[in-house]
Structure formats: C-alpha cells, structure tokens
Backbone as CSV, one residue per row, in Angstrom:
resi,resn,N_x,N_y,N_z,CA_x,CA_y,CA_z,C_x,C_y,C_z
1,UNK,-107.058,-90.604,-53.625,-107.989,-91.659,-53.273,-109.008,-91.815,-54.395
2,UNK,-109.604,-93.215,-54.464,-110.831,-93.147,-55.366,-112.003,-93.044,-54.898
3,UNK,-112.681,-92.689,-56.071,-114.422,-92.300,-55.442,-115.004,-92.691,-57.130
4,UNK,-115.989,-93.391,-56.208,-117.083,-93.690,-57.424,-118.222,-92.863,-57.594
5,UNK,-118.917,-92.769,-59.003,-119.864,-91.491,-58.792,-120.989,-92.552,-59.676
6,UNK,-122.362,-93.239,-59.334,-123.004,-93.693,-60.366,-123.511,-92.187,-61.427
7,UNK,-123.625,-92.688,-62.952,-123.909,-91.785,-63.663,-124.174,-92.439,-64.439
8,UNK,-125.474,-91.630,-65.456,-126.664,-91.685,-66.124,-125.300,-91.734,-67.263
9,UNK,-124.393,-91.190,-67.559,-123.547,-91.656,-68.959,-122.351,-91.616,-68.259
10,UNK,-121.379,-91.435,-69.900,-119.387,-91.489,-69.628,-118.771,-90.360,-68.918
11,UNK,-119.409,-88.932,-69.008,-118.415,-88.213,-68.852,-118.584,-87.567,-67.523
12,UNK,-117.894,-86.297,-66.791,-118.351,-85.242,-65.782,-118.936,-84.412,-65.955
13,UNK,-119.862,-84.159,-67.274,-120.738,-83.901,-67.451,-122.247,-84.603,-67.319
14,UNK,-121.763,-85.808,-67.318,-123.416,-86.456,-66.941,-123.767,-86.454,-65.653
15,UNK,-125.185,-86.703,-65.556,-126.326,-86.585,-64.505,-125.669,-87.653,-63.478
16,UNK,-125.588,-87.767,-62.399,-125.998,-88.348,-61.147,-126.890,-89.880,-60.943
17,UNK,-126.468,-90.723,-61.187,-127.549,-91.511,-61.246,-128.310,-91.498,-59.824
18,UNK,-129.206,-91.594,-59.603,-129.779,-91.485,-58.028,-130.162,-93.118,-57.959
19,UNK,-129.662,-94.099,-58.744,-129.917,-95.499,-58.068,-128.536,-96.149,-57.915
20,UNK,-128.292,-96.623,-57.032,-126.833,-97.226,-56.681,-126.517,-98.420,-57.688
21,UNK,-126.940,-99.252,-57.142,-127.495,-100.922,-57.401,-127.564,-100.706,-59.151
22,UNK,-128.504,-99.854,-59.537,-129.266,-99.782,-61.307,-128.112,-99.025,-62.133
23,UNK,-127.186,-98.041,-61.440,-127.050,-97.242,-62.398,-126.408,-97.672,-63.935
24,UNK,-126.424,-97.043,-64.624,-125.968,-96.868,-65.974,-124.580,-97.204,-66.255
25,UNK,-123.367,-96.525,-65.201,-122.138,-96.577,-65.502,-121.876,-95.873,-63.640
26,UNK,-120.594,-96.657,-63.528,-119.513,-96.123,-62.384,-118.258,-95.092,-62.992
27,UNK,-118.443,-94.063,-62.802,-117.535,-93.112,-62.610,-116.345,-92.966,-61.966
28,UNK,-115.357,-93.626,-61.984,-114.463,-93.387,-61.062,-113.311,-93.033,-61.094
29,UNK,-112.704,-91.596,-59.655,-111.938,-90.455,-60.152,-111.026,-91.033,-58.662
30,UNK,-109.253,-90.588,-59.581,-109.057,-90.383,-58.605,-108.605,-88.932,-58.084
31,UNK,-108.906,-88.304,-57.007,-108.911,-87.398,-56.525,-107.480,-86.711,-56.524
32,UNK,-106.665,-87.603,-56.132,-104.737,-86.781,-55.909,-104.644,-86.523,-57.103
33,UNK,-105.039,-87.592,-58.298,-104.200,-86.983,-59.661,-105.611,-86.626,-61.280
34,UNK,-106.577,-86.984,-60.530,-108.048,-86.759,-61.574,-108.057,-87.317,-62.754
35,UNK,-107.468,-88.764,-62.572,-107.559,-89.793,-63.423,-109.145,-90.341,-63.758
36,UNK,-109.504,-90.688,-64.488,-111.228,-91.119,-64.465,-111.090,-92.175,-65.101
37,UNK,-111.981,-93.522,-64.937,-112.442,-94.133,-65.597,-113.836,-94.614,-65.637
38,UNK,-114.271,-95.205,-66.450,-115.673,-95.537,-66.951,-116.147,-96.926,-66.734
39,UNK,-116.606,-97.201,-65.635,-116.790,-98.469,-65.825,-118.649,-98.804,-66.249
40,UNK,-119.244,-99.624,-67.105,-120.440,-99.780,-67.253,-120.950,-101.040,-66.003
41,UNK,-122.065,-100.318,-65.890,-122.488,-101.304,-64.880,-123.982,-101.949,-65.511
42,UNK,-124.400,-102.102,-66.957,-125.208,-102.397,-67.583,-126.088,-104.225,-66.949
43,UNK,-124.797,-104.852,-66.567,-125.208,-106.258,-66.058,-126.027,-106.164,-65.271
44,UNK,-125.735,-104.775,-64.179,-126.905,-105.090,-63.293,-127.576,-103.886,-63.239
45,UNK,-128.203,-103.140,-64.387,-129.189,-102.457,-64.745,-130.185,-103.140,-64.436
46,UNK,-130.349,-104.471,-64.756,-131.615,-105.320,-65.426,-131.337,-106.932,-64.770
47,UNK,-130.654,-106.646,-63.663,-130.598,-108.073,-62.958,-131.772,-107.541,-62.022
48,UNK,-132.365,-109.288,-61.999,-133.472,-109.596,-61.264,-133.566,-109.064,-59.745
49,UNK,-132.486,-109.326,-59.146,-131.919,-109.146,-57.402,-130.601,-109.066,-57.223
50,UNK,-130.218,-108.500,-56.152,-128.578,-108.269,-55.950,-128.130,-107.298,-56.770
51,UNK,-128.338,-106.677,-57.293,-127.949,-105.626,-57.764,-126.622,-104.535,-57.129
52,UNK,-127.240,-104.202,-56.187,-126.722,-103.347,-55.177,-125.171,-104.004,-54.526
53,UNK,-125.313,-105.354,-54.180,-124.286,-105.812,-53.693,-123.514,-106.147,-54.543
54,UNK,-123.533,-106.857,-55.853,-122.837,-106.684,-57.055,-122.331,-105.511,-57.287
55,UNK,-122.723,-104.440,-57.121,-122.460,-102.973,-57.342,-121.321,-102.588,-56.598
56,UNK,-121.577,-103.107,-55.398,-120.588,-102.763,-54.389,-119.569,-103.377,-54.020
57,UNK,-120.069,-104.995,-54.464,-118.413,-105.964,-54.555,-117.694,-105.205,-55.584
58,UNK,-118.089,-104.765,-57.089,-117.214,-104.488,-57.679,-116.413,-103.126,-57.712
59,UNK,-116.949,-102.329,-56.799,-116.176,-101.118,-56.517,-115.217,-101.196,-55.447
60,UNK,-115.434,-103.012,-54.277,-114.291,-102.849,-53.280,-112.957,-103.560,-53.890
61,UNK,-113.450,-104.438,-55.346,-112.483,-104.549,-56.245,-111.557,-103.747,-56.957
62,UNK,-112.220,-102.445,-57.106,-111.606,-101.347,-57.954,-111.057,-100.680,-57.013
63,UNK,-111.002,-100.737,-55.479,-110.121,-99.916,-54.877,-111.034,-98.700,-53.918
64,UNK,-112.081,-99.096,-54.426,-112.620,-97.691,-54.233,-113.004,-96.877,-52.289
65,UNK,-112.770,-95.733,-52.273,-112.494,-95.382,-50.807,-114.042,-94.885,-50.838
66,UNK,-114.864,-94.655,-51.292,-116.042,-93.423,-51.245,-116.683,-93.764,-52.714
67,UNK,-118.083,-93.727,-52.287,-119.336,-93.881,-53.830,-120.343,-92.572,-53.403
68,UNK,-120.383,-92.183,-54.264,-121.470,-90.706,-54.876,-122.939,-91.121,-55.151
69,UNK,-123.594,-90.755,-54.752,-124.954,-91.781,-55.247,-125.933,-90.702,-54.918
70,UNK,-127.304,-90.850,-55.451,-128.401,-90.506,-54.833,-129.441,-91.141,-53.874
71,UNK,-128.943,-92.284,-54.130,-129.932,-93.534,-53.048,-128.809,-95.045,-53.280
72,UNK,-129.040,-95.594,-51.861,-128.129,-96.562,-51.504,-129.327,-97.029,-50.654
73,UNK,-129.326,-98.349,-50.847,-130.413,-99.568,-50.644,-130.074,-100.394,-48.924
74,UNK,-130.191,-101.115,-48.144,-129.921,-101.604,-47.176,-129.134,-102.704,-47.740
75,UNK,-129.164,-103.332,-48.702,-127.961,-104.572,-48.606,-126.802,-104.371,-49.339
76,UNK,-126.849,-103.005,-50.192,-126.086,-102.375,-50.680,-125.197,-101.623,-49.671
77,UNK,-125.592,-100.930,-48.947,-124.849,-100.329,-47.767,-123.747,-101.085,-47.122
78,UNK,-124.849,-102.645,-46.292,-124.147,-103.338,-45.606,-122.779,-104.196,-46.787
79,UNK,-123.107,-104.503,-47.837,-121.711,-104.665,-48.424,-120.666,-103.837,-48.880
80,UNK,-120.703,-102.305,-48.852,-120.185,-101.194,-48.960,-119.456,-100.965,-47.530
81,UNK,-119.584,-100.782,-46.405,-119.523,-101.318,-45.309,-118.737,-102.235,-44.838
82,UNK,-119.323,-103.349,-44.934,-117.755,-104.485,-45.129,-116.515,-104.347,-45.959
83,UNK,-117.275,-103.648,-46.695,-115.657,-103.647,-47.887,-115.153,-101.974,-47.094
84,UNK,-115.774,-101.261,-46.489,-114.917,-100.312,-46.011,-114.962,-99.142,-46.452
85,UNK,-116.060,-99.091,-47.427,-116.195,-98.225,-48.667,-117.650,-96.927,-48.121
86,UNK,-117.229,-95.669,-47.962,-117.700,-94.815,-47.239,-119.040,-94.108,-48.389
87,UNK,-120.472,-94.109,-48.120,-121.423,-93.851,-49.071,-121.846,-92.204,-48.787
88,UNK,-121.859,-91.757,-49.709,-122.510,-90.478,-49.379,-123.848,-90.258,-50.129
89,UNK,-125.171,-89.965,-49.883,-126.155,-90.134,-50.424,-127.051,-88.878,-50.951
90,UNK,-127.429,-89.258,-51.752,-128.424,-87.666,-51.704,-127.853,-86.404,-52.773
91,UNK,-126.647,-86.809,-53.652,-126.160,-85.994,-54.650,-127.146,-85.831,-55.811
92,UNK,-126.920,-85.181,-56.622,-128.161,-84.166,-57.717,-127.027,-83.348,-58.600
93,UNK,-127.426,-83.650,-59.819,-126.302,-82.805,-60.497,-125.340,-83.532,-61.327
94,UNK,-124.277,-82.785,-61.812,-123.453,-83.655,-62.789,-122.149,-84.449,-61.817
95,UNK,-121.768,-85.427,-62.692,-120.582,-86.393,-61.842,-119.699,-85.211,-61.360
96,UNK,-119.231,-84.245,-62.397,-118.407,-83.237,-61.830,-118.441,-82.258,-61.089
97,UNK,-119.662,-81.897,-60.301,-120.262,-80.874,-59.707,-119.970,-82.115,-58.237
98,UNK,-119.868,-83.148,-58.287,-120.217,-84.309,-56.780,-118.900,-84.290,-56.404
99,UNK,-117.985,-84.269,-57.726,-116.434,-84.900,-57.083,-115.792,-83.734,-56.508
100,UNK,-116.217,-82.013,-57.076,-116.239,-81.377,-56.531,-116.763,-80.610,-55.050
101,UNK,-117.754,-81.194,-55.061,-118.144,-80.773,-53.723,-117.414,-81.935,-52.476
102,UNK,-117.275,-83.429,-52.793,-116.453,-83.924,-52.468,-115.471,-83.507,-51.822
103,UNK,-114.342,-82.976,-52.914,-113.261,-82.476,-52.784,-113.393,-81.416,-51.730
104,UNK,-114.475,-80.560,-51.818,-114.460,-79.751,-50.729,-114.935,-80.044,-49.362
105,UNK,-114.885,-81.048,-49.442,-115.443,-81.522,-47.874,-116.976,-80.742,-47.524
106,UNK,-117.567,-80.860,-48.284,-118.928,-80.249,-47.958,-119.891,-81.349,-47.755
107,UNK,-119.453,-82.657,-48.225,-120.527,-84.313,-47.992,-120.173,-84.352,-46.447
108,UNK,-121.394,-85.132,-46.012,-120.885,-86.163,-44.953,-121.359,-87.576,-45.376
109,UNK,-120.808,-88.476,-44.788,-121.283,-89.722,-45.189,-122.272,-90.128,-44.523
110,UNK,-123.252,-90.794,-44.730,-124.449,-92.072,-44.464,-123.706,-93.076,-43.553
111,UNK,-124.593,-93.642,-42.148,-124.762,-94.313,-41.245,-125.317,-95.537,-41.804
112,UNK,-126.232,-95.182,-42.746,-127.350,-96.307,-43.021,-127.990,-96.145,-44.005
113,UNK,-128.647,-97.055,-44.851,-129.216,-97.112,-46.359,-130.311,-95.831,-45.934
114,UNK,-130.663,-95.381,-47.085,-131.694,-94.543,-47.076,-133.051,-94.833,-48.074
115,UNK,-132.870,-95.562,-48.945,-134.043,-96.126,-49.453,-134.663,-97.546,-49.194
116,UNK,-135.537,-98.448,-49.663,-135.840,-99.837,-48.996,-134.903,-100.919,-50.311
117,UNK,-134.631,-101.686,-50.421,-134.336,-102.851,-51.165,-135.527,-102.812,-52.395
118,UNK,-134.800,-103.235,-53.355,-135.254,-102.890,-54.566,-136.092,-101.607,-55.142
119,UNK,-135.317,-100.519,-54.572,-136.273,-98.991,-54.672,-135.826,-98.913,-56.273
C-alpha cells in the first residue's frame, strides 16, 4: 500500500514536516515493496489558501492509502476523507523512523483535523 510522509527534504532521512497543507515535499513509500518517490509540493508552500486540499487532492491522485503528518488542518482532513485517505497525526522524527512505526502498527489514525485552518 502507499503512504505519504510530508518532509522537510528528499530522503528517509529527513525531518517530518509537521504542516500538511505547507510541506516541503511528499514522501511516498510503498510499503509491500519500499519503492519511494519524491514528490515536491513547493506550489503550495506559498499559496495564499487551499493549500491543504490541494495537498490532499494530489495524494488521492497518487493512490495514496495513508499520509504521515504532524498537523492536518480541518479542510484538509475533510478532503483526505472523501478521497478515503486515512491521516495519522502527530509524527516527530525522520520520514523513516514514521514509515516504520507505521509498519508496525503502533499509529492510530485521526477522527478529525487537529489544528485550525491556516495553522
């Protein structure tokens, strides 16, 4: 399955981004065979609004089953959500330390955004 991880750079060594919507780059692994790719999410670093839902249309494009994050916004959620796409919130640490704990079933997922719109 895939899982997206926002991150502060390219590799599983970088930081965690803790903003959904802002981050730097999408991380995304897939878990059965630990394929990765890099996607930049620079467009909406520095977009005015929508951020978050841009963020999240383009990960229900990429397939994605599960996003890694440190904070997930309320309109970010609800389009994560529609697309089916399961958020887990509150990660710290490198992309590869998340997909791992992941993997171990030690996350649970988020009900509901945990920060306000435009945090």
């Amino acid at each position: 399955m895939k899982v997206a991880v926002t991150a502060k750079g390219t590799s599983l060594e970088s930081e965690v981004d803790q903003r959904f919507g802002r981050a730097k780059c999408l991380i995304v692994v897939d878990t059965d065979t630990d394929e990765m790719d890099v996607h930049d999410n620079e467009v909406n670093l520095n977009a005015a609004q929508g951020a978050g839902i841009q963020t999240a249309q383009n990960l229900a494009g990429l397939g994605v089953f599960a996003v890694l994050t440190g904070h997930v916004g309320p309109n970010a959620f609800r389009t994560l959500s529609a697309a089916e796409i399961k958020a887990y919130t509150g990660l710290h640490g490198t992309v590869g330390e998340a997909i791992e704990e992941f993997k171990a079933g030690s996350l649970n997922p988020v009900d509901s955004a945990d920060v306000e719109g435009h945090w």
